[in-house]
RORO-146451 format. One record per atom (N, C-alpha, C, CB): residue number from 1; residue in three letters; atom name; x, y, z. Coordinates in steps of 0.02 Angstrom, whole numbers, always signed. Glycine has a CB too. Layout:
{atom NUM, "ALA", "CA", {X, Y, Z}}
...
//
This chain:
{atom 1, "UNK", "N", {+42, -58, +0}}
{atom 1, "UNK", "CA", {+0, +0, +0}}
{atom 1, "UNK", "C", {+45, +61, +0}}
{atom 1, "UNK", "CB", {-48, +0, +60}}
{atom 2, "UNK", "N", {+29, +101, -30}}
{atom 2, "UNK", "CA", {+83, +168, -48}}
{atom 2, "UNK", "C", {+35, +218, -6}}
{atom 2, "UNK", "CB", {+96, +196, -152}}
{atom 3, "UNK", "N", {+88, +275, +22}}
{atom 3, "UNK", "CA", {+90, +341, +60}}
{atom 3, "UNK", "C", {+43, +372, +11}}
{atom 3, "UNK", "CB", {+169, +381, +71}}
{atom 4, "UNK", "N", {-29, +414, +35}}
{atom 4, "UNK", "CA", {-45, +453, -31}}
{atom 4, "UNK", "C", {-20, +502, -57}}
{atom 4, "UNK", "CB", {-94, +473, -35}}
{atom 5, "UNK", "N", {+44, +534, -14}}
{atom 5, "UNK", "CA", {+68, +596, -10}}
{atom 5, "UNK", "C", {+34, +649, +17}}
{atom 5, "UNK", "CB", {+83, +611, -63}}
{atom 6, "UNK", "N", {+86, +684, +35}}
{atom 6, "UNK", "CA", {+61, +748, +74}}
{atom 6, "UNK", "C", {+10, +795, +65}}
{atom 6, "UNK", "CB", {+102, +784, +76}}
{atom 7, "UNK", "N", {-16, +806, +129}}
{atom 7, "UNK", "CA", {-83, +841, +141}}
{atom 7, "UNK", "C", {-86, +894, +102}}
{atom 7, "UNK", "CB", {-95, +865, +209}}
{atom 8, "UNK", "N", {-133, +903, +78}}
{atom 8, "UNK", "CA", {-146, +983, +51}}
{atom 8, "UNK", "C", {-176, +1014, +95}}
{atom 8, "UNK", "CB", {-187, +997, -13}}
{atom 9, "UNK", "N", {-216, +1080, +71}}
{atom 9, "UNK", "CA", {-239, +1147, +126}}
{atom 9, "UNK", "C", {-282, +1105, +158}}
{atom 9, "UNK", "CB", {-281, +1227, +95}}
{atom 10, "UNK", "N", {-247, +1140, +234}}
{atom 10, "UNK", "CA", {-315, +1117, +298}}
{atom 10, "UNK", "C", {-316, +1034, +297}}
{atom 10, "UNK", "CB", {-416, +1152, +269}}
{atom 11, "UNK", "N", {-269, +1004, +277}}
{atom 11, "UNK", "CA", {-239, +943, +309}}
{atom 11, "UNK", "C", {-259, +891, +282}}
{atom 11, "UNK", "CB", {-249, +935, +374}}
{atom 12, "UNK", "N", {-307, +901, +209}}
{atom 12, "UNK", "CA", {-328, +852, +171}}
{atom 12, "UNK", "C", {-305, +830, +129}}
{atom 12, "UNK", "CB", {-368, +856, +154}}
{atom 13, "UNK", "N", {-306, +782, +97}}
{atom 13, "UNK", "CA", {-264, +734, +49}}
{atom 13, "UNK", "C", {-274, +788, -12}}
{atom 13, "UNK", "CB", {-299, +642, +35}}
{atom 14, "UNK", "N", {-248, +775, -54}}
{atom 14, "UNK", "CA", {-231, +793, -95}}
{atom 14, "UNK", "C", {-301, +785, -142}}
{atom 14, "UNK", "CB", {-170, +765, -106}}
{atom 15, "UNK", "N", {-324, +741, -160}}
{atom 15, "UNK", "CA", {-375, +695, -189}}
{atom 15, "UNK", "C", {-440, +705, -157}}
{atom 15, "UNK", "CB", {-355, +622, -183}}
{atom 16, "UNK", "N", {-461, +741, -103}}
{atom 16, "UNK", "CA", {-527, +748, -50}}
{atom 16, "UNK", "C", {-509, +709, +17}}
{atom 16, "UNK", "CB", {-606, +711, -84}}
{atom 17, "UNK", "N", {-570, +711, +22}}
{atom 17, "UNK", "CA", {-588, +652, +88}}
{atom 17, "UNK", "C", {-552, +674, +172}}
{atom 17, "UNK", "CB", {-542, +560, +60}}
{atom 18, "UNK", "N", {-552, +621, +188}}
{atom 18, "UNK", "CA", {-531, +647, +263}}
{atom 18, "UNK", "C", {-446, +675, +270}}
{atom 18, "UNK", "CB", {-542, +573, +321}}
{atom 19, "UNK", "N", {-449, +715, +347}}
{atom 19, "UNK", "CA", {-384, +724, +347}}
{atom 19, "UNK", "C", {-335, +685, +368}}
{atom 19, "UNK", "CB", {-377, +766, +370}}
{atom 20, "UNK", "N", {-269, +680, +341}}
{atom 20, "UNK", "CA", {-227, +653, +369}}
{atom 20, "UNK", "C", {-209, +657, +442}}
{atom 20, "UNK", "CB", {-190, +665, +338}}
{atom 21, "UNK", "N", {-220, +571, +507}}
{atom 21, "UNK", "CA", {-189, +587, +560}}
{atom 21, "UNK", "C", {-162, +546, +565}}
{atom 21, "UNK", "CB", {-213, +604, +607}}
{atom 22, "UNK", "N", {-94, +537, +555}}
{atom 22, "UNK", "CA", {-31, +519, +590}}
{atom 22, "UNK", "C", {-59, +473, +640}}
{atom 22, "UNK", "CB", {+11, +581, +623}}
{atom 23, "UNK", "N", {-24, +396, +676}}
{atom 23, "UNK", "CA", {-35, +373, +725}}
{atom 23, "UNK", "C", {+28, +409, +769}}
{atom 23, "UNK", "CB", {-42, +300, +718}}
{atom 24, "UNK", "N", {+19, +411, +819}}
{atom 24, "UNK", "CA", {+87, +420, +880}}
{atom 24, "UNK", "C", {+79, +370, +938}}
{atom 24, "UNK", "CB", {+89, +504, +922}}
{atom 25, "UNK", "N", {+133, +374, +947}}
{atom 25, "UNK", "CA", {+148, +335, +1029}}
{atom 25, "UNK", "C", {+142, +379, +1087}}
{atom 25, "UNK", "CB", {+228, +306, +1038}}
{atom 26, "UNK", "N", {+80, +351, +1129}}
{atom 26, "UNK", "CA", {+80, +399, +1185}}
{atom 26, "UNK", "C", {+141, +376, +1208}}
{atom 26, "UNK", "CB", {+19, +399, +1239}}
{atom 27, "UNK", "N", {+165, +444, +1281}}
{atom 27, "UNK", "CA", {+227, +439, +1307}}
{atom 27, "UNK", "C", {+217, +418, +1366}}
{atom 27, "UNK", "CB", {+265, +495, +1305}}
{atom 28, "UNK", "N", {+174, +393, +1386}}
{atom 28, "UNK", "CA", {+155, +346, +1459}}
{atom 28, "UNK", "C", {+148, +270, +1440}}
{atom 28, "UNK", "CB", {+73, +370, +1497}}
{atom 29, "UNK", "N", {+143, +247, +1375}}
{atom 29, "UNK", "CA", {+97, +181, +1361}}
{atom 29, "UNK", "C", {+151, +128, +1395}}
{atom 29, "UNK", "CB", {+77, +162, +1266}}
{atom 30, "UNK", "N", {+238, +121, +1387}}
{atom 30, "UNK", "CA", {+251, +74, +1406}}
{atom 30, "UNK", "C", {+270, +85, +1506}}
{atom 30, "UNK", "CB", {+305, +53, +1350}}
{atom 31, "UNK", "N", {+268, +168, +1520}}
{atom 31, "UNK", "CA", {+261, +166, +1595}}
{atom 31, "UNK", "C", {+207, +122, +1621}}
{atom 31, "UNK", "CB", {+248, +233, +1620}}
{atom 32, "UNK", "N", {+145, +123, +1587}}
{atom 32, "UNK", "CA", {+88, +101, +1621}}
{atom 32, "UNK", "C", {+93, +9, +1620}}
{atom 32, "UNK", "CB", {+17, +138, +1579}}
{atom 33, "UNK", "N", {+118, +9, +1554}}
{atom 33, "UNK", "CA", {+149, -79, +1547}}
{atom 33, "UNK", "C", {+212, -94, +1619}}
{atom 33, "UNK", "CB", {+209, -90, +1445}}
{atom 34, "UNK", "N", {+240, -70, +1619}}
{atom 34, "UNK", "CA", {+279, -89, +1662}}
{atom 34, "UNK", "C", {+271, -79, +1726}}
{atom 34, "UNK", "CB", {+326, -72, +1650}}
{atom 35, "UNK", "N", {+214, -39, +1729}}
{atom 35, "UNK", "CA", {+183, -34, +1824}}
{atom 35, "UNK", "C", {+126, -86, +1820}}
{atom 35, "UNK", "CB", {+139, +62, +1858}}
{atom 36, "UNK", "N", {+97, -104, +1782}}
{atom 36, "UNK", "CA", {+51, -166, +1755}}
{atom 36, "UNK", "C", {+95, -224, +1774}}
{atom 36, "UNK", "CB", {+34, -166, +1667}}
{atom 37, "UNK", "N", {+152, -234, +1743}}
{atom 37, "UNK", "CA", {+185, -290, +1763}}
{atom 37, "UNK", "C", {+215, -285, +1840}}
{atom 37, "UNK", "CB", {+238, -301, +1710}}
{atom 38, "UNK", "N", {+245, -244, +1844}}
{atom 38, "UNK", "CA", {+270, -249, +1918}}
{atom 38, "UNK", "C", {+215, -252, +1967}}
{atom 38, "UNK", "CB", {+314, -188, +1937}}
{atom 39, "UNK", "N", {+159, -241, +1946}}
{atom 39, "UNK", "CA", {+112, -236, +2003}}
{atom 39, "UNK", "C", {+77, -299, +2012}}
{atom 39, "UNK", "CB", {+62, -181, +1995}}
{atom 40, "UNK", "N", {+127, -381, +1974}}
{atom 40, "UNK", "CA", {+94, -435, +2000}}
{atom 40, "UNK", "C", {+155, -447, +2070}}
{atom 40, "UNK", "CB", {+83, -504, +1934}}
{atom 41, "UNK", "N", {+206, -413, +2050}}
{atom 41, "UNK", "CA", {+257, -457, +2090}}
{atom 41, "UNK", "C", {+258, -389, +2158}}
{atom 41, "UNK", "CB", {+353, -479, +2036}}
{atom 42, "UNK", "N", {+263, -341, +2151}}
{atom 42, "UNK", "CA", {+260, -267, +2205}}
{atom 42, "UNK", "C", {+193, -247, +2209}}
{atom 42, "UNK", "CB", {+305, -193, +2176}}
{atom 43, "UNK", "N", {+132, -269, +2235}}
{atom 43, "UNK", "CA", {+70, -247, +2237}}
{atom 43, "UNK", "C", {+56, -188, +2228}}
{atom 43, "UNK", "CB", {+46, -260, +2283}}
{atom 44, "UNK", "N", {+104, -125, +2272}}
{atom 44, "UNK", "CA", {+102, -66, +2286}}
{atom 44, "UNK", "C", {+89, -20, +2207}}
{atom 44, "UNK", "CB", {+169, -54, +2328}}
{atom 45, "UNK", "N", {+132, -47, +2167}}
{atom 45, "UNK", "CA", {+119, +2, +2090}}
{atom 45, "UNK", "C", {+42, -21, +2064}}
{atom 45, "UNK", "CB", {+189, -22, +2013}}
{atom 46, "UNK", "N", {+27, -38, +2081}}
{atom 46, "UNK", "CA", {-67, -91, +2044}}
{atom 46, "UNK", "C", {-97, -39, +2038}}
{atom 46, "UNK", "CB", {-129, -157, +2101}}
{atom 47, "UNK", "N", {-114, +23, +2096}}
{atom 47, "UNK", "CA", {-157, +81, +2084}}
{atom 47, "UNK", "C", {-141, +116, +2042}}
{atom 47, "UNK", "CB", {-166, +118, +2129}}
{atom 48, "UNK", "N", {-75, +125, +2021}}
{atom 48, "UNK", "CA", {-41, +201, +1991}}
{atom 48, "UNK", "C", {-34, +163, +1910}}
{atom 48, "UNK", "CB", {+60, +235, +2039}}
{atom 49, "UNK", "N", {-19, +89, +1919}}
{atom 49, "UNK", "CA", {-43, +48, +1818}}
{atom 49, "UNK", "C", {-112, +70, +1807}}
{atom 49, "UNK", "CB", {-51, -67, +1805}}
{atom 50, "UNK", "N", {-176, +78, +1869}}
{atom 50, "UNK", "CA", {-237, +86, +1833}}
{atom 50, "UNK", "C", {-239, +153, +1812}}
{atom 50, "UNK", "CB", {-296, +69, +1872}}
{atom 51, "UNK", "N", {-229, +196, +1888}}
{atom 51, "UNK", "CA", {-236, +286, +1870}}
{atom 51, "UNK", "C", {-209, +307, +1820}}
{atom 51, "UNK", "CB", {-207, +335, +1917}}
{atom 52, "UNK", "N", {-136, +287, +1792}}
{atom 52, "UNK", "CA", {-120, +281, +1735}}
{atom 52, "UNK", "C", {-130, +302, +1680}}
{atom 52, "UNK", "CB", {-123, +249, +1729}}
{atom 53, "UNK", "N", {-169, +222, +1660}}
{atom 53, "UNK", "CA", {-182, +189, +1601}}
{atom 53, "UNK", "C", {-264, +234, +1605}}
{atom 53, "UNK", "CB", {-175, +91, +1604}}
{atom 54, "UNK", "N", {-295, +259, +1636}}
{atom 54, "UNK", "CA", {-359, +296, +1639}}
{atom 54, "UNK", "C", {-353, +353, +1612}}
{atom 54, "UNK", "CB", {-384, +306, +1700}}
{atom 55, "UNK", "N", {-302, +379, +1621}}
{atom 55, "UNK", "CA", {-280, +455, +1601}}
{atom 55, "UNK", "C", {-265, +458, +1536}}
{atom 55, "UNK", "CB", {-219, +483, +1637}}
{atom 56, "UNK", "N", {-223, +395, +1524}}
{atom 56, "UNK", "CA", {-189, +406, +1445}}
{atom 56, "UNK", "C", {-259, +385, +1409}}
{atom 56, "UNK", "CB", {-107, +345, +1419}}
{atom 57, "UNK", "N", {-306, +341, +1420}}
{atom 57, "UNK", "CA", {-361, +309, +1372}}
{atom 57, "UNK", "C", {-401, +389, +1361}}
{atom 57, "UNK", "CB", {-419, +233, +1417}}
{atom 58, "UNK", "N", {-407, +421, +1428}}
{atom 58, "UNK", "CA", {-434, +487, +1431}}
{atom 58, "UNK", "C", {-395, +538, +1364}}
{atom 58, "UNK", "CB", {-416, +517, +1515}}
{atom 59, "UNK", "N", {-347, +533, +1363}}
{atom 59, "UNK", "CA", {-308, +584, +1344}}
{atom 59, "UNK", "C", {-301, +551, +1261}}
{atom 59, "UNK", "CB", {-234, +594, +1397}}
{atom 60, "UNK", "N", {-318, +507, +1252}}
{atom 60, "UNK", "CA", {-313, +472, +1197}}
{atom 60, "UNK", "C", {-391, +486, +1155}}
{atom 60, "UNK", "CB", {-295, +392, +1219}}
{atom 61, "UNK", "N", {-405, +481, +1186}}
{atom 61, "UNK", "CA", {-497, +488, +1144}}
{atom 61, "UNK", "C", {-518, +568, +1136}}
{atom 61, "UNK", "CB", {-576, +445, +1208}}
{atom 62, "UNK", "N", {-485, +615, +1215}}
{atom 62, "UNK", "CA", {-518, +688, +1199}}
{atom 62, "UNK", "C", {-437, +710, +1134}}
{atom 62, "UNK", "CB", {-530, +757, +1300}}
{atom 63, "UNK", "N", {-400, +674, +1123}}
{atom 63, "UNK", "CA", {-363, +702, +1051}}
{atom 63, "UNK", "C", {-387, +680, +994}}
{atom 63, "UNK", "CB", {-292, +684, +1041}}
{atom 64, "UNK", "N", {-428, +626, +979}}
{atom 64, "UNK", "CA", {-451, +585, +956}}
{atom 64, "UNK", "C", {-391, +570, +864}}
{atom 64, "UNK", "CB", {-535, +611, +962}}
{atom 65, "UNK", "N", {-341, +565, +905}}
{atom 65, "UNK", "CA", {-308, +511, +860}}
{atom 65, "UNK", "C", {-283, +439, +893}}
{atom 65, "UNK", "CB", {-244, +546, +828}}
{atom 66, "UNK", "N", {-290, +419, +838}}
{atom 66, "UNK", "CA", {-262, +358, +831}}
{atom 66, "UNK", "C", {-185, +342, +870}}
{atom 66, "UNK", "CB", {-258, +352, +756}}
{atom 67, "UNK", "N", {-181, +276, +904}}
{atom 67, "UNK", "CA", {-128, +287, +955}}
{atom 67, "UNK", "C", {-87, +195, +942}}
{atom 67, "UNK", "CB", {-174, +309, +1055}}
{atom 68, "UNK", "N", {-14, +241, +917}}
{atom 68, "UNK", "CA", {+20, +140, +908}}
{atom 68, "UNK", "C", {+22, +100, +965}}
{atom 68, "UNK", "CB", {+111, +126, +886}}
{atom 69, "UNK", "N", {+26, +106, +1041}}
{atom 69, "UNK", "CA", {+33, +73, +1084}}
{atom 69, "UNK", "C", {-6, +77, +1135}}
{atom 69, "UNK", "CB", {+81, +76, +1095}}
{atom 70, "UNK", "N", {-74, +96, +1112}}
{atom 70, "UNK", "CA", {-147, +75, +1146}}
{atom 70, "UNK", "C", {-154, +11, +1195}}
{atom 70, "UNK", "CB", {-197, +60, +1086}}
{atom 71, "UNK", "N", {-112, -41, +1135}}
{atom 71, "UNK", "CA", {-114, -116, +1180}}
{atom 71, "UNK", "C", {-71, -118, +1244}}
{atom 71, "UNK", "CB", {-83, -182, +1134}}
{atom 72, "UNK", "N", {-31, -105, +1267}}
{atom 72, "UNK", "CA", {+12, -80, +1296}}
{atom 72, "UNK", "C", {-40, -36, +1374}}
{atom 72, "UNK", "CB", {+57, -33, +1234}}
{atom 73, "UNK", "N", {-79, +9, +1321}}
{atom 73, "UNK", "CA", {-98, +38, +1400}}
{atom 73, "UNK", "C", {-169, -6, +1424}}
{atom 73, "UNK", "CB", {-118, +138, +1397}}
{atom 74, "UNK", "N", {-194, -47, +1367}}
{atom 74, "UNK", "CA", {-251, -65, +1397}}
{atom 74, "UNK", "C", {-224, -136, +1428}}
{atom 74, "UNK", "CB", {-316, -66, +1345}}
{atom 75, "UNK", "N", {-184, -180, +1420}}
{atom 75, "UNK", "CA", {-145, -232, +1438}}
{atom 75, "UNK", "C", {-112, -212, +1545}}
{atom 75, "UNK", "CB", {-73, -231, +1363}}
{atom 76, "UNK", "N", {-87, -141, +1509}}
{atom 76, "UNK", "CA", {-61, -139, +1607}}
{atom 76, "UNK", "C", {-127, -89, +1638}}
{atom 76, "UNK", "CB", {+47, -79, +1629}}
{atom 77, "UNK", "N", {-170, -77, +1606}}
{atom 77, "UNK", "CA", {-239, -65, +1643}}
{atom 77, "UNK", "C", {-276, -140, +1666}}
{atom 77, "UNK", "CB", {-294, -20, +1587}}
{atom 78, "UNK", "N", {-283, -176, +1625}}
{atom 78, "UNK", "CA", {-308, -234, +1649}}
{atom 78, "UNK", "C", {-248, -286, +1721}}
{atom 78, "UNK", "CB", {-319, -276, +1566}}
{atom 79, "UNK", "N", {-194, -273, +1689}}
{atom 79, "UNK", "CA", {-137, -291, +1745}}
{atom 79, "UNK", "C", {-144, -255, +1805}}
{atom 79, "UNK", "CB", {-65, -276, +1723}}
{atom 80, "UNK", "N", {-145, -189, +1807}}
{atom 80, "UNK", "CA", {-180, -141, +1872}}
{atom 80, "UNK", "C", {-218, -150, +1891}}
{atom 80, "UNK", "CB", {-197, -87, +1873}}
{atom 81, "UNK", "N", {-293, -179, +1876}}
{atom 81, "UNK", "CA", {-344, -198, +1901}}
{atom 81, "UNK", "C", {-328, -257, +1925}}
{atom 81, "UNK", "CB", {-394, -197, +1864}}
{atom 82, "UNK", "N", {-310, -311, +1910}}
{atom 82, "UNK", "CA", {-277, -378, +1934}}
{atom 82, "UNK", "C", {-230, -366, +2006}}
{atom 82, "UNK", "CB", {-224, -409, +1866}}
{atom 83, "UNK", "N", {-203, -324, +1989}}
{atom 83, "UNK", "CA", {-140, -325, +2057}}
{atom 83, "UNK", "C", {-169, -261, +2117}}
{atom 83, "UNK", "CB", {-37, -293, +2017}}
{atom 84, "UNK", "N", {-230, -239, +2094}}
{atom 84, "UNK", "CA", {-249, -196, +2160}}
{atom 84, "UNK", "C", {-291, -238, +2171}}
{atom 84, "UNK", "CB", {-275, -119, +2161}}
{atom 85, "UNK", "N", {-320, -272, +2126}}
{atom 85, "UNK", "CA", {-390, -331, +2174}}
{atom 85, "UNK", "C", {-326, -377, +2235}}
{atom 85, "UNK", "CB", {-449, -426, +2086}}
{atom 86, "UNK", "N", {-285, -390, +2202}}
{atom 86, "UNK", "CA", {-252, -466, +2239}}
{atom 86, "UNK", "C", {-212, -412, +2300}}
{atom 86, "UNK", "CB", {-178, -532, +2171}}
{atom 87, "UNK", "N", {-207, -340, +2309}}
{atom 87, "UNK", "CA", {-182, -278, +2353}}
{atom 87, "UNK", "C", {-225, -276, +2414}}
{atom 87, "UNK", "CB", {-188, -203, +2313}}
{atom 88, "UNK", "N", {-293, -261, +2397}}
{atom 88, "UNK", "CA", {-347, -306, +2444}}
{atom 88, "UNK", "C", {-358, -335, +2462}}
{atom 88, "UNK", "CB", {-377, -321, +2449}}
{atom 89, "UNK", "N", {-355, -385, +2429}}
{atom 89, "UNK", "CA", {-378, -460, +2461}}
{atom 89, "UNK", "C", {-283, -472, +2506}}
{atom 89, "UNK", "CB", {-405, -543, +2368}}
{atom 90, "UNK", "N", {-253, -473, +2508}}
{atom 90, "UNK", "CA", {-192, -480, +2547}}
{atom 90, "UNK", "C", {-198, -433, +2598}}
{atom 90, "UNK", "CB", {-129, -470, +2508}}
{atom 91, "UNK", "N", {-230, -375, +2582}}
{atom 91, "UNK", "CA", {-221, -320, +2658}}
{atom 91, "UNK", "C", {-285, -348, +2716}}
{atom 91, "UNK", "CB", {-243, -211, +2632}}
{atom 92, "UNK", "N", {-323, -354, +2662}}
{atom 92, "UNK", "CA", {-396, -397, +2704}}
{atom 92, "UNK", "C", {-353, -460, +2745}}
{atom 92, "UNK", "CB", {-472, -444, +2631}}
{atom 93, "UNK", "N", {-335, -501, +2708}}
{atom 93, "UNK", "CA", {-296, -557, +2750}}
{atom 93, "UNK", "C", {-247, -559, +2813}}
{atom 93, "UNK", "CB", {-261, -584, +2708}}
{atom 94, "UNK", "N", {-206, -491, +2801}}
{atom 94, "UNK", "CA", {-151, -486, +2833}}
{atom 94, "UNK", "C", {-186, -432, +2923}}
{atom 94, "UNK", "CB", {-85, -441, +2764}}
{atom 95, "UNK", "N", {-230, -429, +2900}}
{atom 95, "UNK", "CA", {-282, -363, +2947}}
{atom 95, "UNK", "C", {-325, -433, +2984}}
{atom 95, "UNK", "CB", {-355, -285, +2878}}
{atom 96, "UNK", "N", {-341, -473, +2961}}
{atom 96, "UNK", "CA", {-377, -526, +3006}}
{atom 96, "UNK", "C", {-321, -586, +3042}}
{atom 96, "UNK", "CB", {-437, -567, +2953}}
{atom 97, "UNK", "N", {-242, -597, +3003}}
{atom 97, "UNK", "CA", {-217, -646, +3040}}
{atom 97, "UNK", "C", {-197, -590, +3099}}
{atom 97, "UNK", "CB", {-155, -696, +3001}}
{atom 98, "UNK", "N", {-184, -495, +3075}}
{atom 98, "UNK", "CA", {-158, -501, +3144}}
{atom 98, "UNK", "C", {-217, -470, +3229}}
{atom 98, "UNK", "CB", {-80, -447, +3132}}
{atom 99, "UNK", "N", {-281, -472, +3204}}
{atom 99, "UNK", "CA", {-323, -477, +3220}}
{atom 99, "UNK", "C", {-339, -559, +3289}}
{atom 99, "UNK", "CB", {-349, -465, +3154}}
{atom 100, "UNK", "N", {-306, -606, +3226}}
{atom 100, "UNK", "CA", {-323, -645, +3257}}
{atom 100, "UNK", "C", {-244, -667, +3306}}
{atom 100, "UNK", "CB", {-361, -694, +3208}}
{atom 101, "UNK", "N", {-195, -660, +3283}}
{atom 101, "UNK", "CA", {-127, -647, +3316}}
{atom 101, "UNK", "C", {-148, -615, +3390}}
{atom 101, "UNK", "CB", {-78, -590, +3267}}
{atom 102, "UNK", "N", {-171, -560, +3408}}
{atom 102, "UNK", "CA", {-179, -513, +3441}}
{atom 102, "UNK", "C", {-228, -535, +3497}}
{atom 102, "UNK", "CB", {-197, -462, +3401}}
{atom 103, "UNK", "N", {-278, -579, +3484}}
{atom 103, "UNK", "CA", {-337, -589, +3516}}
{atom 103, "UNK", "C", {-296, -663, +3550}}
{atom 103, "UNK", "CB", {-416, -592, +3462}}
{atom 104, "UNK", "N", {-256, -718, +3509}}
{atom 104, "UNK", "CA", {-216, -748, +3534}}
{atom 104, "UNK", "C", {-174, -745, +3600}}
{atom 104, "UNK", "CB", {-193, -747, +3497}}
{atom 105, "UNK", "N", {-136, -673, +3585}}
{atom 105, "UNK", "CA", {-92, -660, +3629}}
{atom 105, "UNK", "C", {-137, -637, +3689}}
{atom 105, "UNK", "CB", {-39, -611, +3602}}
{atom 106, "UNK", "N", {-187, -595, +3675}}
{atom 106, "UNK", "CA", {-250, -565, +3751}}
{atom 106, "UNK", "C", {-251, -621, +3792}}
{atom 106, "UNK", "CB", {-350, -548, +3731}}
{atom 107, "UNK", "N", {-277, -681, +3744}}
{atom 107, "UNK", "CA", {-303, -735, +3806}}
{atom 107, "UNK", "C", {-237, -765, +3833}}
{atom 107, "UNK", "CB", {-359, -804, +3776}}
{atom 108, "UNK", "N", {-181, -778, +3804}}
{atom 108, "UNK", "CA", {-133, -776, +3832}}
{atom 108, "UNK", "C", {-100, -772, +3884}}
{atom 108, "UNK", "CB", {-124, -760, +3818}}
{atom 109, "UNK", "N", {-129, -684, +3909}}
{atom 109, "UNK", "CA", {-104, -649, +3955}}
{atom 109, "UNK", "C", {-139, -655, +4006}}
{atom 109, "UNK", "CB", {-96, -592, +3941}}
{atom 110, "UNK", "N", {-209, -645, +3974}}
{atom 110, "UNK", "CA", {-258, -649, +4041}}
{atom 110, "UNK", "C", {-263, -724, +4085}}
{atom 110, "UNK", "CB", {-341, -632, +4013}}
{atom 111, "UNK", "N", {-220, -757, +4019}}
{atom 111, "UNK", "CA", {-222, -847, +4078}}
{atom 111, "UNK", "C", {-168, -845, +4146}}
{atom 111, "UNK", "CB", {-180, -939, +4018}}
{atom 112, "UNK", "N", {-127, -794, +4097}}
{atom 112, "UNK", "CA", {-89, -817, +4167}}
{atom 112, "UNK", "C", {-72, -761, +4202}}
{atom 112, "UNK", "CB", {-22, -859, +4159}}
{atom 113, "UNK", "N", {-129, -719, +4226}}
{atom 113, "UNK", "CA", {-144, -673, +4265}}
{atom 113, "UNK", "C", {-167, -695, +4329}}
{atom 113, "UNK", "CB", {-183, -634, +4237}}
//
């Protein structure tokens, strides 16, 4: 498939029709991949892959061009959602063993009072 060549006035092809837009690479897409990934193994980045990847999808649609590494941000958005659910569910866990740690040690004390 051949380039149609360059835009004429007001950014249209040469020939009519729509204007030429360029794809680009947002400049967050592989930050948000790589806080996506780290956020299976470091829980802590999981919020900041979603907030992210929310901003750039945001920032991607009110420009409304076309974007090469879209996959990228929707891949560590879905990875962000994955690693703040499993962020929860571990703080939930870790908040009831020491819950139950704690209530352990009470009766503990009070036995041999």
């Amino acid at each position: 498939m051949s380039y149609p060549g360059p835009a004429g006035p007001g950014g249209y092809p040469p020939y009519g029709g729509y204007p030429v837009r360029p794809a680009y690479e947002h400049p967050q897409g592989t930050t948000v991949l790589v806080l996506g990934v780290l956020s299976l193994v470091v829980g802590v980045t999981a919020p900041f892959a979603w907030y992210y990847a929310v901003k750039a999808e945001r920032e991607i649609r009110a420009s409304g061009w076309t974007c090469t590494n879209s996959s990228h941000i929707q891949i560590g958005k879905i990875l962000g959602i994955i690693g703040t659910v499993l962020l929860g569910l571990s703080a939930i866990f870790v908040i009831i063993y020491l819950v139950f740690v704690v209530s352990l040690l009470g009766m503990a004390f009070t036995q041999y009072r």
